[in-house]
MOPAC internal coordinates of N, CA, C and O (Angstrom, degrees):
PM7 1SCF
backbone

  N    0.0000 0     0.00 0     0.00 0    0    0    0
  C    1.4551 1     0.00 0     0.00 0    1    0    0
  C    1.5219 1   111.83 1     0.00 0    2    1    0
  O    1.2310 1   127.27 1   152.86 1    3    2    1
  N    0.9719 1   103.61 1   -27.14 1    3    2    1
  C    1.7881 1   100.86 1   176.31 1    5    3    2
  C    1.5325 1   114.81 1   -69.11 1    6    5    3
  O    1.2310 1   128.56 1   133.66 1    7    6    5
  N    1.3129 1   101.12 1   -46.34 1    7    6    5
  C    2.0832 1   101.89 1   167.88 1    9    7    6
  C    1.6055 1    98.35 1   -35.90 1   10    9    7
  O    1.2310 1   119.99 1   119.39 1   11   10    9
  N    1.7416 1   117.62 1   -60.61 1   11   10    9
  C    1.1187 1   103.38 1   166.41 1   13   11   10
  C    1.4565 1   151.03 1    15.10 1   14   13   11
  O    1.2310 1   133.13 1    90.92 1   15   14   13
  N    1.4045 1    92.24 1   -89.08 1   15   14   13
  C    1.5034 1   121.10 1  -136.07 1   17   15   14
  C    2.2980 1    70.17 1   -97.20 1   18   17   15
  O    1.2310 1   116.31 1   117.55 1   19   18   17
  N    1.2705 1   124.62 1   -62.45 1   19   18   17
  C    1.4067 1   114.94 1  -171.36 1   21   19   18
  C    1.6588 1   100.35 1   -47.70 1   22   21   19
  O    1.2310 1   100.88 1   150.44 1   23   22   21
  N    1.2580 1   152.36 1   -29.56 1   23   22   21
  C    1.4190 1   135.31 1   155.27 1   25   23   22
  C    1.5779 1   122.35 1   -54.53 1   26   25   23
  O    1.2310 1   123.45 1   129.00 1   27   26   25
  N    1.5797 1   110.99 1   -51.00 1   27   26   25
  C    1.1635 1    87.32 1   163.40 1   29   27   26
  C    1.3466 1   152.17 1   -53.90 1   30   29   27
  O    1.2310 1   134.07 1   138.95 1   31   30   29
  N    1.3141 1    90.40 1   -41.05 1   31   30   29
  C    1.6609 1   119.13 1   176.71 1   33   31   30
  C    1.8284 1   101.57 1   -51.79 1   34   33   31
  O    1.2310 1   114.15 1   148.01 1   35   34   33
  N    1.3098 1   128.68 1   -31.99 1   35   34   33
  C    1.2331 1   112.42 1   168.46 1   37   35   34
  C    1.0349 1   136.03 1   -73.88 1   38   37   35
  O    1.2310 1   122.22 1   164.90 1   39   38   37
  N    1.3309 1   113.36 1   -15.10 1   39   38   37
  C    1.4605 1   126.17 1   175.66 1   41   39   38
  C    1.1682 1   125.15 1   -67.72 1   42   41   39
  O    1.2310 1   130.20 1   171.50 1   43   42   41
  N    1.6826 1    97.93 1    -8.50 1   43   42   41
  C    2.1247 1    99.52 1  -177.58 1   45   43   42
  C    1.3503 1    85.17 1  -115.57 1   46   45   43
  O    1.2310 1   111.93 1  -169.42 1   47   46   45
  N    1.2129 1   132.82 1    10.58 1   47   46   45
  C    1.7367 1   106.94 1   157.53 1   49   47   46
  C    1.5178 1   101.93 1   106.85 1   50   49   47
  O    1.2310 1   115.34 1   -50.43 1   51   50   49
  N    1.1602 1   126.44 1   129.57 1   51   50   49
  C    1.3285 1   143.27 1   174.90 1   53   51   50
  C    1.7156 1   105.18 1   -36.45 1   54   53   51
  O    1.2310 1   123.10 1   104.48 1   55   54   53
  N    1.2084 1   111.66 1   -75.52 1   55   54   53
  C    1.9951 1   129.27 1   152.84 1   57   55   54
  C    1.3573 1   120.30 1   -22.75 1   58   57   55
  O    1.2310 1   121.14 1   155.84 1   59   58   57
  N    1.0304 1   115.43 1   -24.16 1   59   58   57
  C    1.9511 1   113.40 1  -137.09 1   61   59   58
  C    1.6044 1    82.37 1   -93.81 1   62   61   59
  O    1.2310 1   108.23 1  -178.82 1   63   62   61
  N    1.3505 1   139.59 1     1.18 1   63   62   61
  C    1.6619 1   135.99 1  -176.33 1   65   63   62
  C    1.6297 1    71.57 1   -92.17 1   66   65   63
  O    1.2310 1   107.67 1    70.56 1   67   66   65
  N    0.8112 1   140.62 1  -109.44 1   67   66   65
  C    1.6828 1   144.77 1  -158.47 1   69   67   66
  C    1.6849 1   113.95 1     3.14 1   70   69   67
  O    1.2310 1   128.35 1   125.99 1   71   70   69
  N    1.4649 1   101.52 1   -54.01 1   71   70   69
  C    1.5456 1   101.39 1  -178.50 1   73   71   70
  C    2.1126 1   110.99 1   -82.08 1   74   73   71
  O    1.2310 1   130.19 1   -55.28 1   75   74   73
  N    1.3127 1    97.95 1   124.72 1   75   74   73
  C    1.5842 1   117.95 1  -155.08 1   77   75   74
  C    1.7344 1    90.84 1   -60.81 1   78   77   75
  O    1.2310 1   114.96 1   150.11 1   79   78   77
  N    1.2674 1   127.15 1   -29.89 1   79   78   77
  C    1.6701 1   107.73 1   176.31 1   81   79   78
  C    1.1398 1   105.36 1   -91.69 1   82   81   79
  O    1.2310 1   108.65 1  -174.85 1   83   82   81
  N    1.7513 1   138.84 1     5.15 1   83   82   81
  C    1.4475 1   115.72 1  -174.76 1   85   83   82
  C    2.0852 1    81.35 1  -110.89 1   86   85   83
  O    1.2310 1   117.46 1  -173.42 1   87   86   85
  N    1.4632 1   122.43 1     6.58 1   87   86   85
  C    1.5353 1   121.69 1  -174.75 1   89   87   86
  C    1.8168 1    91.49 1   -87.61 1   90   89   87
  O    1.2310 1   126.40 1   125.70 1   91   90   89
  N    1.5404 1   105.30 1   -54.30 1   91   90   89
  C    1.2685 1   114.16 1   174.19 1   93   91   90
  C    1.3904 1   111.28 1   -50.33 1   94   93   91
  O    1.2310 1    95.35 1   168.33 1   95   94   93
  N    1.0786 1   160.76 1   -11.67 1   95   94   93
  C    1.4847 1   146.27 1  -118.76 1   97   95   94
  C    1.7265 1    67.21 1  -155.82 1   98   97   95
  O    1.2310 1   113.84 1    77.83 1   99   98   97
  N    1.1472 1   129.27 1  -102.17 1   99   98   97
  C    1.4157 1   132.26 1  -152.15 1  101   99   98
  C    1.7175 1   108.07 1   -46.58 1  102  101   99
  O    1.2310 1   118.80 1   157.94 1  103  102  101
  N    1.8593 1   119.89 1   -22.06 1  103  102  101
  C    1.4686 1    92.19 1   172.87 1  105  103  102
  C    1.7669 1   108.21 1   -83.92 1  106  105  103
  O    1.2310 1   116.91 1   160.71 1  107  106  105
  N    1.1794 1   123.48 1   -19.29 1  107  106  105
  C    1.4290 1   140.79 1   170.87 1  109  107  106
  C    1.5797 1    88.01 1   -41.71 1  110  109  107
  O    1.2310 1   118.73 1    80.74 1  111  110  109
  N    1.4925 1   120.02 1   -99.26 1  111  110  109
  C    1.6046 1   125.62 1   173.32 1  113  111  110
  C    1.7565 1   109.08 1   -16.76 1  114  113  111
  O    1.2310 1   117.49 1   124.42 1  115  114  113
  N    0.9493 1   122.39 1   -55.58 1  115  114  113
  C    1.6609 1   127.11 1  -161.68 1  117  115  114
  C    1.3363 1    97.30 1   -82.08 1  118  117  115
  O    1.2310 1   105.39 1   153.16 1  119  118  117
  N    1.4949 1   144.67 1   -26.84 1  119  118  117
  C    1.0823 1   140.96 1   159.43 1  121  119  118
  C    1.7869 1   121.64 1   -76.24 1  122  121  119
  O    1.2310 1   127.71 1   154.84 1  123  122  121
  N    1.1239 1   102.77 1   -25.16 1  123  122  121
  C    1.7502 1    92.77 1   170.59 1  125  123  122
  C    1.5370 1    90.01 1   -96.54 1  126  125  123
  O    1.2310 1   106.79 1    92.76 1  127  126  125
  N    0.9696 1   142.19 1   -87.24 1  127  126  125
  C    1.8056 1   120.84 1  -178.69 1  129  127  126
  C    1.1899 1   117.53 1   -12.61 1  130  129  127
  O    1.2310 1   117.24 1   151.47 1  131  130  129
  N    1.3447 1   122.86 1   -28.53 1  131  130  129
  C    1.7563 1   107.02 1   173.49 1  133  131  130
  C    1.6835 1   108.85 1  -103.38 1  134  133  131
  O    1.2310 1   120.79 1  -167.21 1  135  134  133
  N    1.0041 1   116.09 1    12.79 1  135  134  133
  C    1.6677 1   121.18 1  -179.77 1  137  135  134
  C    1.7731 1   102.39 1  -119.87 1  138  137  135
  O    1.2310 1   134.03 1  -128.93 1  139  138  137
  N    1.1239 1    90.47 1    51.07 1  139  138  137
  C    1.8131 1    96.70 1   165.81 1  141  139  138
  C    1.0980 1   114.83 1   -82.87 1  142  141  139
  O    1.2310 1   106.45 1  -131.32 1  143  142  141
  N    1.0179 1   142.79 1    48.68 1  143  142  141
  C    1.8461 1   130.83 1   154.85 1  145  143  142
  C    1.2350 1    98.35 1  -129.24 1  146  145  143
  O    1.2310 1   121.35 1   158.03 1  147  146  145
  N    1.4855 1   115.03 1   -21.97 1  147  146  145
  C    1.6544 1   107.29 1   177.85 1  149  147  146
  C    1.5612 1    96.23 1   -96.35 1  150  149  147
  O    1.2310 1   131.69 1    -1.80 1  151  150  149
  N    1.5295 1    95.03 1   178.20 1  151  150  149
  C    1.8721 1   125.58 1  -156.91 1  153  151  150
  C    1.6837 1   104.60 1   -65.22 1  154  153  151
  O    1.2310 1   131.17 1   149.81 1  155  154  153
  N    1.0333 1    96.04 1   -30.19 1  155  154  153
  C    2.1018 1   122.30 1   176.72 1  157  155  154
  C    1.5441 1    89.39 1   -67.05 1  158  157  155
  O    1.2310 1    96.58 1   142.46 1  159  158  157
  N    1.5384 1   159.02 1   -37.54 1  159  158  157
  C    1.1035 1   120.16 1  -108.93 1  161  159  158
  C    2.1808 1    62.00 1  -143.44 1  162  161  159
  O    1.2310 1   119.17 1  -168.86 1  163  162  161
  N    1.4262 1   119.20 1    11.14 1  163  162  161
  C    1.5581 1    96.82 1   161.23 1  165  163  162
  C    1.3388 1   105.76 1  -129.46 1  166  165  163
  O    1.2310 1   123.57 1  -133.22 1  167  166  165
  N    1.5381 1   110.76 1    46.78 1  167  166  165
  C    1.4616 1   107.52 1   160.53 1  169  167  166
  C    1.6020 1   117.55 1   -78.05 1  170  169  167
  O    1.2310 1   133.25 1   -45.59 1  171  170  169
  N    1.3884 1    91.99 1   134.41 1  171  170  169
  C    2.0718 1    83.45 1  -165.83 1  173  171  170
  C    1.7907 1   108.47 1   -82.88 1  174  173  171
  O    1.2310 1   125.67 1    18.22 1  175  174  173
  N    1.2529 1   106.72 1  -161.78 1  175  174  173
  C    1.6381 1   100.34 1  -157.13 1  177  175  174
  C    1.8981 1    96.75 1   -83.83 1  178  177  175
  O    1.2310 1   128.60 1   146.18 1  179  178  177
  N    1.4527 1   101.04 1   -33.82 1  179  178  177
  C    1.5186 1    97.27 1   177.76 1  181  179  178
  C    1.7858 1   121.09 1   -58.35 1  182  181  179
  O    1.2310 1   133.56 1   146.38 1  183  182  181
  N    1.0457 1    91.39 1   -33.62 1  183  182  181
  C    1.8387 1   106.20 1   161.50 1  185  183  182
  C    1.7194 1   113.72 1   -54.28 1  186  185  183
  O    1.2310 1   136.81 1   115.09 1  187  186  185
  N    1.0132 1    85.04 1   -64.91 1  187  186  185
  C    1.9933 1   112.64 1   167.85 1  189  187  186
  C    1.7371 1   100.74 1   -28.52 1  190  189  187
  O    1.2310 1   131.98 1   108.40 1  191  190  189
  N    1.1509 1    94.47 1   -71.60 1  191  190  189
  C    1.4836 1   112.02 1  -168.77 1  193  191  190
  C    1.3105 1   121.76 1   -81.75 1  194  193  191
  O    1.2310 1   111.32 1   165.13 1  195  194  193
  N    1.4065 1   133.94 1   -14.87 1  195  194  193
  C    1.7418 1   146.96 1   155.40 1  197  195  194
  C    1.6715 1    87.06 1   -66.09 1  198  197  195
  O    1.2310 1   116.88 1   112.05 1  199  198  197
  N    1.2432 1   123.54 1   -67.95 1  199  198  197
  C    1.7399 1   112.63 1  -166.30 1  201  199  198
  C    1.4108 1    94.35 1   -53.55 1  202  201  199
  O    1.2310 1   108.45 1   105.52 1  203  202  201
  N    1.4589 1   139.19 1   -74.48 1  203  202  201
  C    1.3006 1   136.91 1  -144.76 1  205  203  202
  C    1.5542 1   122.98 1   -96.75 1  206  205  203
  O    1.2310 1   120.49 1   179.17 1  207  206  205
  N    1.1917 1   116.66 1    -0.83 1  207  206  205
  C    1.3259 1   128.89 1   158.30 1  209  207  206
  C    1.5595 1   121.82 1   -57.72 1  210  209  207
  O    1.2310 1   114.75 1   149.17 1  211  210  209
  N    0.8910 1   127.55 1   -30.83 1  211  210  209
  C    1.0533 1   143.20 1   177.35 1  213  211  210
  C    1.9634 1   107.95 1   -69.14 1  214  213  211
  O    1.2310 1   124.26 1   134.20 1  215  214  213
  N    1.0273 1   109.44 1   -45.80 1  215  214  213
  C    1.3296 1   121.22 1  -158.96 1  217  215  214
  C    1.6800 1    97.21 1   -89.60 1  218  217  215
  O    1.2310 1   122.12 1   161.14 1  219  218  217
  N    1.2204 1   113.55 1   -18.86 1  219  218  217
  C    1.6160 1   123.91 1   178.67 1  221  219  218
  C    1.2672 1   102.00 1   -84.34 1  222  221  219
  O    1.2310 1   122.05 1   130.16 1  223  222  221
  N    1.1620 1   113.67 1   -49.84 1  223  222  221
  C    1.6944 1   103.78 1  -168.46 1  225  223  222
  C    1.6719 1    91.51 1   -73.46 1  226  225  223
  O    1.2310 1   105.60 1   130.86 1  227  226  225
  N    0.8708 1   144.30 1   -49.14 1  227  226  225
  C    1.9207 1   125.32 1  -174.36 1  229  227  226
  C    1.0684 1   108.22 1   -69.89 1  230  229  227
  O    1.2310 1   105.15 1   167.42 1  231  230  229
  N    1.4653 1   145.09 1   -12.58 1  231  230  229
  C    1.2604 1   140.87 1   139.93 1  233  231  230
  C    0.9286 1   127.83 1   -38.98 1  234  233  231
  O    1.2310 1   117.96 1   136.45 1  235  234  233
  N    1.4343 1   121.49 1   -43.55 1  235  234  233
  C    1.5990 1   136.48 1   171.52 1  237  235  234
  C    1.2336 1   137.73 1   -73.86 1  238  237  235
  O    1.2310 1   139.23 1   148.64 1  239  238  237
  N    1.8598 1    80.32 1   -31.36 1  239  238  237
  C    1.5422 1    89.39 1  -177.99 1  241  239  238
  C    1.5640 1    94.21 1   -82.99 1  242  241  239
  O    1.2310 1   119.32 1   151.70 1  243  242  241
  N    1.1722 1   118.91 1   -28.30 1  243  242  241
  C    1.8631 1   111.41 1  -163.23 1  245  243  242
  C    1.9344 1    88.07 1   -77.85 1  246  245  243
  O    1.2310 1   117.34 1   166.55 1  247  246  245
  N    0.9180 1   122.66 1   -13.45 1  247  246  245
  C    1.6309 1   120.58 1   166.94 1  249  247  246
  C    1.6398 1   108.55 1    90.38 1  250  249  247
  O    1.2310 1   125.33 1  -159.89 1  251  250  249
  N    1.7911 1   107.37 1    20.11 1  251  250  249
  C    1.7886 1    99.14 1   154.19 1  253  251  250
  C    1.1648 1   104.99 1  -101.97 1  254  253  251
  O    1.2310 1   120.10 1   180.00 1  255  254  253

C-alpha cells in the first residue's frame, strides 16, 4: 500500500504538501489508507478523489 499512496501523492503536485489544506487533506488520505480493516479503510479511489479533488485544483490554481 505504500507503492500506493507515492502515486497518489503525485497527483496533487510536487508543492501541494506546502499549502496547509492540501497538508490536511493528504494526512486525512494516509490515515484512512492505513486503517484498512476498518469500514474507513474501503473507501475507493473515486471517493478518494470527490473528497480531495477539490483541494488540488486550489492548490494549483493558488500556483503550489
Amino acid at each position: 500500500k505504500r507503492l500506493q499512496s507515492t502515486g497518489r501523492r503525485s497527483r496533487f503536485g510536487s508543492d501541494a504538501g506546502s499549502a496547509p489544506a492540501a497538508s490536511a487533506a493528504e494526512s486525512v488520505r494516509l490515515a484512512l489508507q492505513m486503517s484498512s480493516r476498518s469500514i474507513v479503510g474501503k473507501i475507493n479511489d473515486d471517493a478518494l478523489n470527490s473528497l480531495f479533488g477539490p483541494v488540488r485544483r486550489v492548490t494549483e490554481e493558488n500556483g503550489n
